[in-house]
C-alpha positions in Angstrom: -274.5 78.8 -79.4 -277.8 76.9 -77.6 -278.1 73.3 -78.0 -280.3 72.0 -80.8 -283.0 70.5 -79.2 -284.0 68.1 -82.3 -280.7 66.4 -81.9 -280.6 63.2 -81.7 -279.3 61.2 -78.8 -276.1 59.7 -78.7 -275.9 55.9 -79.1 -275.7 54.3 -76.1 -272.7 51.9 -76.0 -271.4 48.6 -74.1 -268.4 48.0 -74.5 -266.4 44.3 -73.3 -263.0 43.0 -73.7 -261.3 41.1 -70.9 -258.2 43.1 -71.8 -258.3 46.6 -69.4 -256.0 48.5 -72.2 -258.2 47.4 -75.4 -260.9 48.4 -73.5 -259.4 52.1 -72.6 -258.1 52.0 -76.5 -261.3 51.5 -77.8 -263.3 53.7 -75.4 -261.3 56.6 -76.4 -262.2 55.7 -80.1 -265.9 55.5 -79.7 -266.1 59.0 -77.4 -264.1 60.9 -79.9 -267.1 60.8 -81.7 -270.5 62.9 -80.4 -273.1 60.4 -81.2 -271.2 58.0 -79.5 -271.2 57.2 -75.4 -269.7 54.1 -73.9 -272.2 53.8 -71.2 -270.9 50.7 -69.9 -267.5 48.5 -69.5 -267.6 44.5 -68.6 -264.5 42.6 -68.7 -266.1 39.4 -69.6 -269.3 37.7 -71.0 -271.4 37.6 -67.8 -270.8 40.7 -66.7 -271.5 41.8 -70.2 -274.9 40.6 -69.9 -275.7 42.3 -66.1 -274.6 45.5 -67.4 -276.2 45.4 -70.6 -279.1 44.6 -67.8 -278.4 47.4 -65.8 -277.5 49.9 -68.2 -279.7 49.3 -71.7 -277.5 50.4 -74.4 -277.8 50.7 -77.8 -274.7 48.6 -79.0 -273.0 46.4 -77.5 -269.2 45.7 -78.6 -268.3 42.4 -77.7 -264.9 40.9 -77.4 -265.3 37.3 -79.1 -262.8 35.6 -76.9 -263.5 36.3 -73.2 -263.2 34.5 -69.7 -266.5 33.1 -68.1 -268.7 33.3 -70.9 -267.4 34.0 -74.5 -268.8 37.1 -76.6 -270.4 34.9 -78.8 -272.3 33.2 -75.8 -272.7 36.2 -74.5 -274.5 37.8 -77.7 -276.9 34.9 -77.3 -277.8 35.8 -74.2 -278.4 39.4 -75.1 -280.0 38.9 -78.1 -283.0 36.8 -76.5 -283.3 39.6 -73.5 -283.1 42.5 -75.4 -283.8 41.9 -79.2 -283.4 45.7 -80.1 -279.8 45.8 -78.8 -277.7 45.9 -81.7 -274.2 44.3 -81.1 -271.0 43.8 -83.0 -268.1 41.8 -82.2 -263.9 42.6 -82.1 -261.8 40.2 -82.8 -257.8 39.2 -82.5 -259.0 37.0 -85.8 -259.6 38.1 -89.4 -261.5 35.4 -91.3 -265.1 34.5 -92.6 -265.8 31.7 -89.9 -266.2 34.4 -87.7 -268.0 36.5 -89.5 -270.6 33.8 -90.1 -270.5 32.9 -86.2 -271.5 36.7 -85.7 -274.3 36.8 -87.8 -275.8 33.7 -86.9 -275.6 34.8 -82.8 -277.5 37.7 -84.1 -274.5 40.4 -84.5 -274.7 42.9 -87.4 -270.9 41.5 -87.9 -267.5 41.9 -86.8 -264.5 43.6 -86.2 -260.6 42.5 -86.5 -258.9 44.9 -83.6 -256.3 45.2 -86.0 -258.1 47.5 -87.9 -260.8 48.8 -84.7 -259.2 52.9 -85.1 -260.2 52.7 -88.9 -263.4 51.2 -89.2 -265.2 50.2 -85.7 -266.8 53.9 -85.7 -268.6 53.4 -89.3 -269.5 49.5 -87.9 -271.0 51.2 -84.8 -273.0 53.1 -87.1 -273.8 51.1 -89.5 -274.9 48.6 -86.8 -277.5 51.0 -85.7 -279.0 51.8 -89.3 -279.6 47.9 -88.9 -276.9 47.1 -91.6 -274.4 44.2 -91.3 -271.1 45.9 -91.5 -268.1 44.2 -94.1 -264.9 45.6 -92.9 -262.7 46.8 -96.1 -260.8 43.7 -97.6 -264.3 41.1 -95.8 -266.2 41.0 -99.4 -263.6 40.0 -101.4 -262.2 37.6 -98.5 -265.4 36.0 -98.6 -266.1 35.9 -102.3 -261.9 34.4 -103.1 -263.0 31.8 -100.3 -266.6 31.0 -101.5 -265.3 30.4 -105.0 -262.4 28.0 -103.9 -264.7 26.3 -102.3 -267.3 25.9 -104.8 -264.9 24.9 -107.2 -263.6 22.4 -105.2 -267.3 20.8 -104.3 -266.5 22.0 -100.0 -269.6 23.7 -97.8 -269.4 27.1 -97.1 -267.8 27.1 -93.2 -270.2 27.8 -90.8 -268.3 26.8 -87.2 -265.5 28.5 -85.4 -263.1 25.3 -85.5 -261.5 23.5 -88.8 -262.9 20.3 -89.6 -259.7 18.7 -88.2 -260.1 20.6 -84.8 -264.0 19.4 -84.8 -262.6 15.7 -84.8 -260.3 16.7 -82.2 -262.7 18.0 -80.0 -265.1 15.2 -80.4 -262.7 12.8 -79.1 -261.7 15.0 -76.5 -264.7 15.2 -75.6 -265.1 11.7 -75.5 -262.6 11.2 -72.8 -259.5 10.0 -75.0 -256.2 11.0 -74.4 -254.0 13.0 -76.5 -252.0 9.6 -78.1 -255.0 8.0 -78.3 -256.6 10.6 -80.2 -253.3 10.8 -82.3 -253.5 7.2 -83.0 -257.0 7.4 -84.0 -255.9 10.6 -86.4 -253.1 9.5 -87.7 -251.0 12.5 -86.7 -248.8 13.2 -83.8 -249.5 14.1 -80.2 -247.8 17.1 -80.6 -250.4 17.9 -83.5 -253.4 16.8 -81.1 -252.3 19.4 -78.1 -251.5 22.2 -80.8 -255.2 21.7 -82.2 -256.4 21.8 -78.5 -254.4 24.9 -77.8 -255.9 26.8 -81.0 -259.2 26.0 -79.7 -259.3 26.8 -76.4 -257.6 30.5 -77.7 -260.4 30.8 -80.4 -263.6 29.6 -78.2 -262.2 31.9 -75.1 -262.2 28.4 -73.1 -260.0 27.5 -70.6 -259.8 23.7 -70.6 -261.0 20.2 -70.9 -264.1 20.7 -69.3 -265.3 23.7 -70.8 -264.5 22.2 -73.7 -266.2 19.1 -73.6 -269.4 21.5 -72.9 -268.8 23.3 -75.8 -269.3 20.1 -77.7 -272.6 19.1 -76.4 -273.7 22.7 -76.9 -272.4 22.0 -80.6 -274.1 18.6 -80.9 -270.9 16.5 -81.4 -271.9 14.4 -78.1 -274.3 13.8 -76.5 -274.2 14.7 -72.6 
């Protein structure tokens, strides 16, 4: 049977995850489908951004939590280069803080890889009709969480870290050790590296450092 030749083009997709089998997992997902081509594989946020670069995609599927530069960071980046690239983000975590931190980088929304055989096809898609995607079970996350908190007189969420982590990571930044940020706290030292330790795995940083640049990116200190 000849080609149609009014077909459209496949989307044209980057796809990065510092993990090599995610990546093959989720390749495999997205060319299943015949308007879908991964184009592209980077295994961290700067390479991200050279191949997006190199290759122009479509979509760009970013892996929140990666070495180097971060997909959130790396979003930035892509979104200010090439403001017609439409990206969404995967995820290791399922809650609204990230979906906000998506948006707000200029994603049409996220991903839990929990879910990524069920759903990332239709957020592909619905990507590049230019429509934020809500993964099943997101709306009524957000509304059970937005109502708690308006009932309970607390903002909406609109950072990666807990309040508690922010004050954690303003003093870390500061320079203070972990017992002197428990004694300013009034929790344990064992508390203080935990919260550290969260961060570092939500942020995709790797220590102290990158850290404390983190918060003057944030605003917490000044540099």
């Amino acid at each position: 049977m000849p080609e149609n030749p009014t077909a459209a083009a496949p989307i044209r997709i980057l796809l990065a995850d510092d993990h090599a089998l995610v990546r093959r997992g989720v390749r495999l997902i997205l060319d299943s489908e015949p308007d879908l081509d991964v184009v592209a594989e980077a295994a961290d946020g700067v390479e991200a951004v050279a191949m997006a670069r190199a290759h122009r995609p479509d979509l760009a599927v970013l892996d929140i939590s990666m070495p180097r530069t971060t997909g959130l960071q790396a979003a930035r980046e892509l979104a200010l280069i090439q403001p017609a690239l439409r990206i969404l983000m995967l995820t290791m975590y399922d809650n609204e803080q990230y979906f906000f931190e998506a948006l707000k980088v200029g994603a049409s929304g996220y991903v839990p890889k929990s879910v990524a055989d069920r759903d990332l096809v239709a957020a592909c898609r619905a990507a590049m009709r230019g429509e934020p995607f809500l993964y099943p079970g997101t709306m009524t996350t957000l509304l059970r969480n937005y109502l708690e908190r308006a009932q309970n007189g607390e903002p909406l969420p609109d950072k990666a870290v807990t309040a508690r982590e922010e004050q954690v990571l303003k003093l870390v930044a500061e320079g203070h050790t972990s017992k002197e940020i428990a004694d300013i706290l009034f929790i344990s030292a064992k508390t203080v590296e935990r919260h550290r330790a969260n961060m570092l795995q939500k942020l995709g940083l790797r220590d102290r450092l990158e850290l404390t640049r983190y918060a003057i990116r944030t605003g917490l200190v000044e540099p």
